[in-house]
Structures are given as C-alpha cells and as structure tokens.
C-alpha positions in Angstrom: 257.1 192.7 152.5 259.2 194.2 149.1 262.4 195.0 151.4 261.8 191.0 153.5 261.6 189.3 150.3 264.8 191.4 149.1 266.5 190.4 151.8 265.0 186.5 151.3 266.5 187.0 148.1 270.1 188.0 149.1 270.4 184.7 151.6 270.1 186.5 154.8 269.4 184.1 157.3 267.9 185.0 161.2 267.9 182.6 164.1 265.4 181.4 166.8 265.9 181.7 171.0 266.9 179.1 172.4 268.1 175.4 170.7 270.7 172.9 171.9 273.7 171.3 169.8 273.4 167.6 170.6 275.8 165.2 168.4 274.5 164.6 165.2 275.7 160.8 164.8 274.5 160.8 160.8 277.7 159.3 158.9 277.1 156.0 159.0 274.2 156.1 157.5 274.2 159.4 155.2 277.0 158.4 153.0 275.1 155.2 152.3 272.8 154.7 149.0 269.1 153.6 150.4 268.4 149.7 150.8 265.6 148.3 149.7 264.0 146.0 152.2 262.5 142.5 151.7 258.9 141.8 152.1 258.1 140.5 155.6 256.2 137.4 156.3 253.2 139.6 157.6 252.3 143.1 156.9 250.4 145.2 159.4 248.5 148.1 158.1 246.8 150.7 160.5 243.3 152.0 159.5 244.8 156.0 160.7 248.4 156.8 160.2 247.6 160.3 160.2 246.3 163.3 162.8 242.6 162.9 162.0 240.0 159.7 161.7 240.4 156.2 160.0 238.9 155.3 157.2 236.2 152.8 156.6 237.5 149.6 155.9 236.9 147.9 152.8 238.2 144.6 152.6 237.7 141.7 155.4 239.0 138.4 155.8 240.4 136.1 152.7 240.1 139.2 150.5 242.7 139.4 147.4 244.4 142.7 147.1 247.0 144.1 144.7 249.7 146.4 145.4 248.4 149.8 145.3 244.8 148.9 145.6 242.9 151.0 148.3 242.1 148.8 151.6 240.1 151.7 153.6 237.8 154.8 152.4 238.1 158.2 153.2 234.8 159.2 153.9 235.9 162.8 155.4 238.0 165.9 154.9 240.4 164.4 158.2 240.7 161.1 156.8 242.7 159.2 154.2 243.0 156.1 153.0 245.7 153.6 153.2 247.2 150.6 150.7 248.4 147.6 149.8 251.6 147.9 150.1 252.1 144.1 147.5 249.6 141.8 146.5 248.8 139.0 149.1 245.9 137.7 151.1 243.8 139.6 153.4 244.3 137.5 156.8 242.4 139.4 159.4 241.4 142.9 160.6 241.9 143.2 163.9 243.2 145.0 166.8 247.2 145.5 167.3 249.2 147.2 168.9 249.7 151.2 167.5 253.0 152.7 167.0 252.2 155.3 169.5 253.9 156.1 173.0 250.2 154.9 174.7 250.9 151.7 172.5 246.9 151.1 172.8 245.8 148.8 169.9 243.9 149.9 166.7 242.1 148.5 163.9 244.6 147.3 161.6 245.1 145.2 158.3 247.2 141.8 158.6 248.2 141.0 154.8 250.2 138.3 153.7 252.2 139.5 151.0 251.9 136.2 148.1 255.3 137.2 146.6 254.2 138.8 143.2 254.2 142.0 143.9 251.7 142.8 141.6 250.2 146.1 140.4 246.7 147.5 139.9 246.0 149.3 136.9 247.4 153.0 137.3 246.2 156.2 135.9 249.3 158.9 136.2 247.7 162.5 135.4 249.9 165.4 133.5 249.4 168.4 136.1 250.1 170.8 133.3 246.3 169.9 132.1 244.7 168.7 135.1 242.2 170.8 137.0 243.1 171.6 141.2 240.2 169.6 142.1 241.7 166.3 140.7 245.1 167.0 141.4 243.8 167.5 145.3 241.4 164.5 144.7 244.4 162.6 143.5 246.3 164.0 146.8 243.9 163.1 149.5 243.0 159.1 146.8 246.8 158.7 147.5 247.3 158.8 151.2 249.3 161.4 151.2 250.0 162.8 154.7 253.3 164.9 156.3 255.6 162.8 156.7 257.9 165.3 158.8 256.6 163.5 162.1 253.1 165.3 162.1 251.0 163.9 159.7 249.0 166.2 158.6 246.6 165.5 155.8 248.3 167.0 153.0 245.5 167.6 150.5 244.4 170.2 153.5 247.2 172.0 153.5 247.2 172.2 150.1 243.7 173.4 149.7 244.4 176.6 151.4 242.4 179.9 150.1 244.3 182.7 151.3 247.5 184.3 149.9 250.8 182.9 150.1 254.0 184.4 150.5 256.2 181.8 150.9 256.2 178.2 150.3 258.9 176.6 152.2 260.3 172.9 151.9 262.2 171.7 155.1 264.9 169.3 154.3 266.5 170.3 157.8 266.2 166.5 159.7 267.9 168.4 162.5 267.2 165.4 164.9 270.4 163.3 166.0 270.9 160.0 163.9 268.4 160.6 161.3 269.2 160.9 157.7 265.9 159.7 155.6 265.6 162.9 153.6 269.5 163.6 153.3 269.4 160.9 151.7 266.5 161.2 149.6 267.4 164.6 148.5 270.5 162.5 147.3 268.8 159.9 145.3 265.4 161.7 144.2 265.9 165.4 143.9 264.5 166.0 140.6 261.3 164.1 141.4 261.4 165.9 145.0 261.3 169.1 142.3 258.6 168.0 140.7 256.5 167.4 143.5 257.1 171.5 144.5 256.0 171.9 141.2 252.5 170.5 141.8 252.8 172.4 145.5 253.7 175.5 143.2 250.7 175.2 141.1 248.0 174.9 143.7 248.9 177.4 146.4 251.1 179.7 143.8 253.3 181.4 146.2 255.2 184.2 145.1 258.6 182.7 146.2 260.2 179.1 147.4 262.8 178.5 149.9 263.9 175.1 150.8 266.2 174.9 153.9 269.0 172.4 154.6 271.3 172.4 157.4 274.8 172.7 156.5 275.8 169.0 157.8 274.5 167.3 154.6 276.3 168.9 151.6 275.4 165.9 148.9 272.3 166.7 149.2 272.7 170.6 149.2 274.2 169.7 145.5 271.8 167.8 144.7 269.1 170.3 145.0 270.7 173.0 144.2 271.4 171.1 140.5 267.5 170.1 140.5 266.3 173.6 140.9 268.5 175.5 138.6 265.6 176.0 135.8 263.5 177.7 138.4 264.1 181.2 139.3 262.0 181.6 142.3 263.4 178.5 144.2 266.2 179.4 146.5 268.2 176.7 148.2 269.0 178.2 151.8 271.5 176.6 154.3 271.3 176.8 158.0 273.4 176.3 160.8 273.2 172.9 162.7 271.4 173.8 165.4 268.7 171.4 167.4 265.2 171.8 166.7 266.0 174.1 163.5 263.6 171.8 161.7 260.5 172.6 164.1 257.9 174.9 161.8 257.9 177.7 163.4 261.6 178.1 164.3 262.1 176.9 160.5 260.1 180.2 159.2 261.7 181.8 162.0 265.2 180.9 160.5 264.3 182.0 157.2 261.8 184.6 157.3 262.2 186.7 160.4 258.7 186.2 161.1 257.4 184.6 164.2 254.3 182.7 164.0 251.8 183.9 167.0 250.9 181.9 169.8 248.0 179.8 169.0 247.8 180.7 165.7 249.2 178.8 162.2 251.8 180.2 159.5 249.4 180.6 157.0 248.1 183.4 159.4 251.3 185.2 158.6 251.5 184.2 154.6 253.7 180.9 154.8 252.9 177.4 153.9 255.5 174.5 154.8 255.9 171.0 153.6 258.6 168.1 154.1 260.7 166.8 151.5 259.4 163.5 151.6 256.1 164.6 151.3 257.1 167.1 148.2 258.7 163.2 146.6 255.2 161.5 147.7 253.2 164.3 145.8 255.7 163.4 142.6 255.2 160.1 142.8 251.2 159.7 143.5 250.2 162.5 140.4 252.7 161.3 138.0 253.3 157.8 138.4 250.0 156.9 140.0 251.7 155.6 143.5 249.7 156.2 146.8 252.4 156.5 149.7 252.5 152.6 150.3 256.3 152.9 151.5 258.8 155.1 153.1 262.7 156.0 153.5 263.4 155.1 157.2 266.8 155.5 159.6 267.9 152.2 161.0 270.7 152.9 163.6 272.4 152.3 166.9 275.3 150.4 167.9 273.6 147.2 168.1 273.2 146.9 164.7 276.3 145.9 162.3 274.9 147.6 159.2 273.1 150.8 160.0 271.6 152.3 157.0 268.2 154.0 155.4 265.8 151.4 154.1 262.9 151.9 152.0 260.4 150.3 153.9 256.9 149.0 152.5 254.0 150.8 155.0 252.8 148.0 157.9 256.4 146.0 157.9 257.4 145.0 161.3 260.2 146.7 163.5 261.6 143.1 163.8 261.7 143.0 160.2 264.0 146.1 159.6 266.4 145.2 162.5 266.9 141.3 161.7 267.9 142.8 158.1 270.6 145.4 159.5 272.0 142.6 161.5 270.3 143.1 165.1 272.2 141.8 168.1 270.2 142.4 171.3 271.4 143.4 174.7 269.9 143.0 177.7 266.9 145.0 178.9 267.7 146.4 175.3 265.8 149.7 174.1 264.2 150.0 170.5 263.2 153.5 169.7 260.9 154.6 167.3 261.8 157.8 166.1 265.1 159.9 166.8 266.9 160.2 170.6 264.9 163.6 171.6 261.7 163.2 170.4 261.3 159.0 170.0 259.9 157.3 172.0 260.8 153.7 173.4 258.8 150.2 171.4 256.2 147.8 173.9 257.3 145.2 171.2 259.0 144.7 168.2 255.8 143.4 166.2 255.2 147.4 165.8 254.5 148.5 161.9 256.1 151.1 160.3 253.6 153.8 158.9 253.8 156.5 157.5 255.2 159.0 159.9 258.4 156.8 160.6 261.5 158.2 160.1 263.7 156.3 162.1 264.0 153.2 164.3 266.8 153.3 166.8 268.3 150.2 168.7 271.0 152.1 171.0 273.7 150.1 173.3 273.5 151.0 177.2 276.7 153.4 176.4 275.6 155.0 173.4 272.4 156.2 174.9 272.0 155.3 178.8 268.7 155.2 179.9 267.0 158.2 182.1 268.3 158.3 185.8 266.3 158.6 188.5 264.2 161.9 188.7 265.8 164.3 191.3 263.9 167.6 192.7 264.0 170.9 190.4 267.0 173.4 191.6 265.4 176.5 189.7 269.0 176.5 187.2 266.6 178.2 184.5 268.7 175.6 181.9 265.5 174.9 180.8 264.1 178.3 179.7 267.7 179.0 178.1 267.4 176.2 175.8 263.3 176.2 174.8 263.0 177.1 171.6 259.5 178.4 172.0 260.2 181.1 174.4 258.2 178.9 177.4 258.7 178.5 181.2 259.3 174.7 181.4 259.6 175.1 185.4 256.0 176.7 185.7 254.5 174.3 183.3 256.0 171.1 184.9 254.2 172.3 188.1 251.0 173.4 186.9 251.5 169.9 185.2 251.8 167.7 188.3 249.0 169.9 189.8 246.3 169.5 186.8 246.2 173.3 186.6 244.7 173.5 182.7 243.7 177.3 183.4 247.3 178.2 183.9 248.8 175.7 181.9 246.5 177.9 179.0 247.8 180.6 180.1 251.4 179.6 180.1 250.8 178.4 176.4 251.8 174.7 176.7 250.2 173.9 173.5 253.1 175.9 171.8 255.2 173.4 173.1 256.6 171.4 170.3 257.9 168.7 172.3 261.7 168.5 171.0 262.9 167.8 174.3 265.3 170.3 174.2 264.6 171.3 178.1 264.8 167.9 179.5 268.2 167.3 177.7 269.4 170.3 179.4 267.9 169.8 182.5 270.7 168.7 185.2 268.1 166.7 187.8 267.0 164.7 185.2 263.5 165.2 185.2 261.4 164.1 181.8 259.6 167.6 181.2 258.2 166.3 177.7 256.5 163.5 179.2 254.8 165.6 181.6 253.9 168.0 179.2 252.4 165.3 176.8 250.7 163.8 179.8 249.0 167.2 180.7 248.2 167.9 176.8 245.8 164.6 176.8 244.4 165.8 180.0 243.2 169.1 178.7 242.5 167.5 175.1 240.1 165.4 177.5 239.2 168.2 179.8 238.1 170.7 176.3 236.0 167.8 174.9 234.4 166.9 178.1 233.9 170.8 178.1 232.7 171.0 174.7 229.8 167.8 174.8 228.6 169.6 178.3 227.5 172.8 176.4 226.0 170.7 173.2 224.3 169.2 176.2 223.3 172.3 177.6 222.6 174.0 174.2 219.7 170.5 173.5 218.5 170.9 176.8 217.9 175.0 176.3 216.7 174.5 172.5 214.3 171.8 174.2 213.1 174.0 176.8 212.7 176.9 174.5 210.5 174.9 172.3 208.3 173.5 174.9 207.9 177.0 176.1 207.0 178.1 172.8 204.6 175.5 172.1 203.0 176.1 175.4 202.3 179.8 174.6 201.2 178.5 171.0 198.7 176.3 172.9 197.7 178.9 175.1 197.2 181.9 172.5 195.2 179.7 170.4 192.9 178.8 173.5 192.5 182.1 174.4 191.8 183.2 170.5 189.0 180.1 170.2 187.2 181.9 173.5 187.5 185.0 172.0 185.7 183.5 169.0 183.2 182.4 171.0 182.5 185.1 172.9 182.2 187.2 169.6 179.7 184.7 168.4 177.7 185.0 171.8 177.7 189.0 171.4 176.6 189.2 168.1 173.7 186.4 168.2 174.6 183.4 166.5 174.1 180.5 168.9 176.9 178.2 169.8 176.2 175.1 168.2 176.8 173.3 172.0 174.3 175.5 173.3 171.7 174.4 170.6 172.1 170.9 170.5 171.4 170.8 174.6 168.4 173.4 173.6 167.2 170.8 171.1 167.5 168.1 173.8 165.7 169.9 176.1 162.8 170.3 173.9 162.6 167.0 172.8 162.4 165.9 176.3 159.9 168.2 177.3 157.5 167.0 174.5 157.9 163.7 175.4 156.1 162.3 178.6 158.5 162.9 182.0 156.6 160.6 184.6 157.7 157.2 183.3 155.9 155.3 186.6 152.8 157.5 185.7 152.3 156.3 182.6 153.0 152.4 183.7 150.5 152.9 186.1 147.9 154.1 183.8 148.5 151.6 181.4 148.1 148.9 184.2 145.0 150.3 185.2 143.9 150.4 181.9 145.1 146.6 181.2 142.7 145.1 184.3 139.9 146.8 183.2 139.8 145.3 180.0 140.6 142.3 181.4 137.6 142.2 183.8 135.5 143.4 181.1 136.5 140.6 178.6 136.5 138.0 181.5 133.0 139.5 182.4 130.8 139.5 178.9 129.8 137.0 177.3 130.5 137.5 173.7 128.1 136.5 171.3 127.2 137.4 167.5 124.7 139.9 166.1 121.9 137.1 165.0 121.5 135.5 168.9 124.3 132.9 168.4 127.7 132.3 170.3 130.8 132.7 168.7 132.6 129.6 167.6 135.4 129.1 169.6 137.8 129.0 166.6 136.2 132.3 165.4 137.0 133.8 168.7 140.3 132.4 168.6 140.9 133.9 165.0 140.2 137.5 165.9 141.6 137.5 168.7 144.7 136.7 166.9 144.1 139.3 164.7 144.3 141.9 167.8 146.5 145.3 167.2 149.8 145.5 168.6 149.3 149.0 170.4 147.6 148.0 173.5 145.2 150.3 174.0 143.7 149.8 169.9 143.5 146.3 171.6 141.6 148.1 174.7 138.9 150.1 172.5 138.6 146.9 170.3 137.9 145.0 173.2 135.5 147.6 174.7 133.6 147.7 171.3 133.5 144.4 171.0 132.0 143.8 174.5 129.5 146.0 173.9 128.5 145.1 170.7 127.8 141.5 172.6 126.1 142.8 175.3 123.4 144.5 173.4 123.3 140.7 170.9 122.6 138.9 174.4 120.4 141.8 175.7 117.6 141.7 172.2 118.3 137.8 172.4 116.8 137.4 176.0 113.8 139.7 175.1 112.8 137.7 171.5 113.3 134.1 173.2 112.1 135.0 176.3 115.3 133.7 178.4 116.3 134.7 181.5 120.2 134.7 181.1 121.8 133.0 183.3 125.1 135.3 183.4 125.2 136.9 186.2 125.9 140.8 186.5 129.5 142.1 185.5 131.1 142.4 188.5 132.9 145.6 189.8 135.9 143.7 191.0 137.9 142.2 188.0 139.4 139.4 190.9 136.0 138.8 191.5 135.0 138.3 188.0 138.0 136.1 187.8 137.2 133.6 189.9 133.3 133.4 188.9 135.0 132.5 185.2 137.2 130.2 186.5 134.0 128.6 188.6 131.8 128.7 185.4 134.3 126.6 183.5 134.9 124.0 186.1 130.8 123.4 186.3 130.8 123.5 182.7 133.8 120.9 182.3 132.1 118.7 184.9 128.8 119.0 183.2 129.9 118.3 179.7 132.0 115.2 180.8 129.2 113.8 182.6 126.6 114.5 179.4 128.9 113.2 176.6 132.3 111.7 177.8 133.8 111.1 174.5 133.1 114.2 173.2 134.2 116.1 176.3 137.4 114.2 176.1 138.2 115.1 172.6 136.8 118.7 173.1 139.1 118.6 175.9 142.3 117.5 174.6 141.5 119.8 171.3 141.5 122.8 173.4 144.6 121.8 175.5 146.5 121.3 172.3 145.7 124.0 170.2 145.2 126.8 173.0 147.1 126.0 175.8 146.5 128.7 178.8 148.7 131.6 178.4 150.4 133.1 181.2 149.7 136.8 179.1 146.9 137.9 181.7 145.4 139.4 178.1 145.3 135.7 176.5 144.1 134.6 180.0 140.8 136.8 179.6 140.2 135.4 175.6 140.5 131.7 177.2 138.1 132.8 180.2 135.6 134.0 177.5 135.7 131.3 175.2 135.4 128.9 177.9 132.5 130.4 178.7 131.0 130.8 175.3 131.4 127.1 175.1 129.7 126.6 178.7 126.7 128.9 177.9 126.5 127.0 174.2 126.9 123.6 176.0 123.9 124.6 178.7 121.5 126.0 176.0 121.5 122.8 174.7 120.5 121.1 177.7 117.9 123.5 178.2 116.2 123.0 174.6 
C-alpha cells in the first residue's frame, strides 16, 4: 500500500474500460452564480427520499410547523427524517405522485408555506468537542442522505468500523448538462471543507483525494484554495470522460483498485462521499440545518434562463421551470435528472427531493426522443463502451427471457445504469430499461425467495417442537409406569388399587340381595299387622285402653320398623295375658274370637266387628254415637299407612268390646 499511496501522492492517475464522451452542454449554466428560488404556493414533502424506509409521520392535518422543524421520525438505522422546508400550515398527508421512473404515489407532506420563513430554535455543535455518537446522531437528526443520485443514508456510511485508506470526495458531475456541484464548489468550498473535516474525524482515513474533471476549472480553484491548510487533502483532476463519476470507476480512476463484483469499497479500504453531501454535513453540525434544500440544474432549450437554483425540498417541477422562463412544445419532455441516466416526468406537480440534481426540459432537436427499437446486430458497441466490464447483449436476452439464474451469473447487479451501452447502441434498443425492469423482477423474485424459507424455517421449528413435546409426553408416560411398576414390585399398594379394595369390602359387609331384604321386611310388616288387627289390647288391671291412650302411644312408636315390630309383639302379648286372667276372675266368656292365621282374614272380621259395633252404638245412644263418630273422623281420620290402618282396626274394636260390656252389665 506504501508504494500506491506514493504514487497517490505524486498525481498519477489510472483509467477505467470502457466510457463514452457525450457533449457536456454545462456553460450556460456553470458560469452562472446559483439562484435562489421563491417559495411555491404548495410544498410537497415525501415521507422516504432516501434508499431505505420512511419515517413515521408526526404531524397531521392543520398542524403549525417551522422551518427546520422535524415532520417524520426515524425510528430505524435505514430511515431518516425529513423537514420543513419554511413555516406554514400543515394541509394534508396524503398520497402523490413519487419522483420515481414507476411514478407510483407515496405518503407525502402538502405544506403551505405562510411566508415567514421562520426558524426553530437551533443548536449548532463545535465537532472539535463533540463525541462521534452525537456528531452521527446529529447526521442521521438532520436528514442527511447522498445526494450524488443514490441516497444512501449518510450517518451509515459514516459509521463504518473497519480501516480506511482513503476517503474520496467526488466532485466529478460527469453527466451531460449538469453543473449543481461545479457550482457549489464555486460558491461554498470552504464550508464543503469543513464538512470533510467532520468526515475526516469520524472514519480518520489516512489520506483524502477529491476528484474533479478537468471541464470545471473555477471550481478546481476554488478547492484547491480551500484545502491548502491541509496536508493530506489532494485535489486530483480527471479527464472528461462519461461515467467517470460512477463509484467504482471513480476509485478506479484514482486508486488503481477495482472494487469486486458484489462486494463494496470499503472491502478494499475506501469510503466515498459527494460534495454536496460533504456541504450538507457542514451545514447540519455547525449551523444546525437539516438538508431542507438543494442546488439543482435547470436546463434545455425551452427554457430562456437556464441556471442552478437552490431549491427548498418538496417544491414542484412546475415551480422551477415557470421561474427559468418555461415555454412548452408539443408532446414536450421534462426530465428529471441528466440525458443518460434521467428519466422522463408523468407530471409536472413532481417535488424535488433530495436526490435531484437536475431537471431538464429539452426541445425535439436538442434531444430527439428514442426511435423505434430495431433487432440486435451483435456490433459488440455495447460491450466496448460498458464501463463495468459486462455483456449487455447476454443480459438484454436473459432479460426478455426472465432468466434470474443467469442474469446472476452474468452480474447484472453491477450494472450501474449510466446508459452508456444504449447511447452506443446503433438499433436503438433501451438496454437500461430492460435492465431496471429485470432488477425489480429479481429484487421481487429474492424476497419472494427469502419469506418462502422464513416460512419454511416456522413450519420446521413448529414441527420440531411438536415432535419434541410428543417424546416429552411420551418419556414421562413411560417414566410414571415405570414408577408404578416399581411401587407394585416392592409392595406398596397403588392407591387406585386400594380405594376399589376398600370399595369392595364395604360392599361385601353390607347386605347384596336388595329384593331379599324387601321381601323380609314385607313379611315381617303383615305379620304384625294381623297380630295388631287380631288382639284386643287391653290394660294390666282388666280395663280397655282409652282410645286417646292408644292413640298417644301409638304416636310415640320408634322410627325403625322392626323396634315398632317387637313393640307391637310385646305389647300384644302383654294384652292377651290382661284379657286371658280377666276372663278367669269375672267369669266371662270373651267374645273375641281366635286370632286368625290369615291376616286378610283377620282383616275383614275387624272391619265386620266395627260395622256391628257402629250399628249397635247408633241404635243405643244416637247422640252420643254421632259425636263419638264425628270425634273420631276428625281427629283420626283412616290412614292409608297399612301400619296406622291396624292401630284404627284395634281401637275400633277396643271401643266395640267397651261399648258391648256395657250392654252386658
């Protein structure tokens, strides 16, 4: 690298294949001071000016902005924010049409500039003192993007780890008609100084070349006067020579070093910037201004003053060509951007952002329109004049056929898209659109590519862990049987196995035949039913019972029924042997016949007795049998309990044996 950077040193200069020498068309507006242009009527502010993602919006409709104030967030590493470019009213944010060759609309800002022009409060930082982090912070706070035709988030670029070599500012503008950073270079070289300062101090190459083409001495004077203090800045001039400003042919130029395919010149030590963006830098760390306006080219022969403008970010294309004195042809063409690598307006309502360098409004004769596309004739013109070293014949077929494998492996993203082959090309055929047509394609094709195997990578992480938590599942079923198994084996009882053994023994002390026992207790039932209905109960001194008495204990009887059996057995017996000693002392013959074997039987000779004893007492005392009567029906009306049917048999015949003893005495 010592002998390179000695030969650096001593202005050697290399060259790169290829290139073209189109006219350059850049006096009439080089030799011009810049304009300053009048605030437009509207203001149209897209949310993404820049190679990366928009930032979130932060103002809405009927807001109040001042110049300089942030209107969007940048809530990523790829994004930055944009401006106000004045104060003024927030009118809408909307969709409009992008200044892009799809021309598809994006969110954008409408502000209505209220004629002020007035400031937020700035902060300017001294970089002498100032840590990287805030001057970076400051960078990315600013908007800062390249503003060579990329736009590349400068604070990224800036950020870079690795080593540089070489830090090189390309003031080239190699592209026909424009003259934006001749003539800043001009007007602002000692603040474009500055801002390589601040470049200088966070990537701290060891040396810095700046490169200018030979066709713009002013500004070769300029710099060279700006940079005289610094010993390791060394203005280098180049031959006019289209696309000399491109990157890589750019390093080429100066260095002698190629930049790989696929790769970036920081592989290879180097680190480029544009000399507007070096003046931006300047201008956003030591004055506190974010990149709210631009130098832009305004030529063509339809225009009676061509001349650079500095332009506020969002202004319409209409507003820039009505000030330079736009007279329209018919079917006229407005380009945005220079003759080779422009491309042609939907409408003139199109903002200028950040990446505009030039706005062209050609005659029919001063840049006639492409012809009709005729069939290749294999001249090879095109491979003669690529700068990249490519095969523009294979790519334009693999192109038209959708090829992306060997469009990879003919390297068409190397292509820089100067459009030196189709201004060479002697059948008229627009290779750069082709090529830009086929880049979107595989863009499309990789990310289609890329969210397949993110689909494929969920749907094998899912299937993995389903698999997993099956064999989980399974190894902990198989451990719990082991468990078991082990428990079995060594004698402790599962505790399943003794609750059904404790079930088992309960049900085996308890009684099993269920109709068994009904049936017993039945049996049990009538024969205490026909033994009540049967015996006549009477007390232990000779006398019946009253039938309240009777009525009283036999209220008193147990719940369990068969206590209420053995009580009733007891009790029959106790008035059998009463009646028996009674009939033997008085001399009586009882009257009550024998207890019969059937209770049916015994039934019906109770419910005889108490009919004859009903008729019998009505007949002897009719008042008393009707008051008897009714008494009994209220107070003990028949139960339909065949147990309370027995106690009513007995005491109606206690009261029919009471009733005939009577009679009898």
């Amino acid at each position: 690298m010592q002998n390179l950077l000695e030969q650096i040193q001593a202005a050697q200069l290399w060259d790169f294949p290829g290139g073209i020498h189109p006219p350059t068309r850049k006096a009439l507006t080089s030799k011009k001071s810049i304009a300053k242009l009048a605030l437009a009527d509207r203001l149209y502010i897209p949310l993404r000016q820049h190679i990366g993602v928009a930032g979130q919006c932060l103002v809405k409709k009927g807001d109040f902005v001042l110049k300089g104030q942030a209107l969007s967030l940048a809530d990523s590493s790829m994004s930055i924010p944009v401006h106000a470019p004045t104060s003024g009213l927030i009118l809408a944010v909307e969709d409009h049409t992008s200044p892009h060759p799809s021309a598809l609309p994006e969110p954008t800002i409408v502000l209505e500039p209220d004629g002020l022009d007035e400031w937020r409060e700035r902060e300017p930082l001294d970089h002498l003192t100032c840590s990287l982090p805030q001057l970076l912070e400051r960078i990315q706070e600013s908007g800062i993007a390249g503003m060579g035709g990329a736009g590349f988030p400068t604070h990224l670029k800036s950020a870079i780890k690795q080593e540089v070599e070489c830090l090189i500012i390309n003031g080239v503008e190699c592209e026909p008609y424009i003259s934006a950073d001749d003539a800043l270079m001009q007007e602002e070289a000692t603040t474009i100084v500055k801002g390589i300062d601040i470049l200088c101090q966070l990537l701290n190459p060891k040396i810095v070349l700046i490169g200018i083409e030979d066709d713009k001495p002013d500004a070769i004077a300029a710099m060279q006067a700006a940079c005289k203090q610094r010993d390791h800045y060394f203005i280098r001039v180049i031959p006019t020579k289209y696309p000399s400003g491109g990157e890589k042919q750019l390093i080429q130029v100066l260095t002698n070093k190629e930049v790989p395919a696929g790769r970036r010149p920081i592989d290879i030590g180097m680190v480029m910037f544009n000399i507007g963006t070096s003046f931006a830098i300047a201008q956003a760390v030591l004055d506190d201004i974010p990149l709210i306006s631009r130098i832009v080219t305004v030529a063509g022969d339809t225009l009676t003053q061509a001349q650079n403008m500095l332009v506020p970010i969002g202004t319409p294309v209409s507003a820039l060509l009505n000030a330079c004195g736009f007279q329209p042809q018919a079917q006229q063409r407005v380009i945005m951007g220079g003759p080779m690598m422009g491309f042609t307006l939907p409408d003139l309502s199109v903002p200028v952002i950040k990446t505009t360098n030039c706005i062209l409004a050609p005659t029919y004769q001063e840049l006639p329109p492409a012809r009709q596309e005729m069939d290749c004739i294999r001249c090879t013109a095109c491979a003669d004049a690529c700068p990249a070293s490519l095969l523009p014949q294979q790519l334009l077929w693999y192109s038209k056929a959708k090829d992306s494998a060997k469009l990879e492996e003919y390297n068409l993203f190397d292509c820089i898209e100067c459009g030196a082959c189709a201004y060479v090309c002697p059948s008229e055929i627009p290779l750069v659109q082709y090529y830009r047509v086929a880049k979107a394609d595989s863009r499309q094709q990789q990310r289609e590519a890329l969210q397949a195997e993110q689909a494929k990578a969920r749907f094998e992480a899912r299937k993995a862990r389903l698999e997993a938590e099956k064999q989980e599942r399974q190894q902990r079923h198989e451990q719990l049987a082991e468990e078991r198994a082990a428990k079995q084996a060594s004698g402790s009882s599962d505790a399943v196995a003794e609750a059904l053994a404790r079930v088992k023994a309960k049900q085996q002390d308890a009684p099993t035949d269920r109709e068994t026992i009904k049936a017993e207790r039945e049996r049990l039932k009538q024969q205490a039913r026909a033994k009540q209905a049967a015996q006549t109960d009477m007390p232990p001194d000779g006398e019946a019972k009253s039938p309240i008495a009777s009525e009283v204990s036999t209220a008193k009887e147990p719940a369990d029924p068969r206590k209420a059996a053995i009580a009733a057995a007891i009790a029959r017996a106790k008035a059998k042997k009463d009646a028996q000693s009674a009939t033997t002392s008085d001399e009586v013959v009882s009257s009550t016949p024998a207890e019969p074997a059937d209770p049916r039987k015994a039934a019906i000779a109770a419910a005889i007795a108490r009919a004859k004893a009903k008729k019998d007492a009505q007949a002897a005392a009719p008042d008393e049998a009707v008051s008897s009567t009714s008494a009994e029906q209220t107070e003990t009306p028949e139960p339909t309990d065949p147990r309370k049917a027995a106690i009513a048999a007995a005491i109606a015949r206690a009261k029919a044996k009471k009733q005939k003893d009577t009679e009898t005495k």
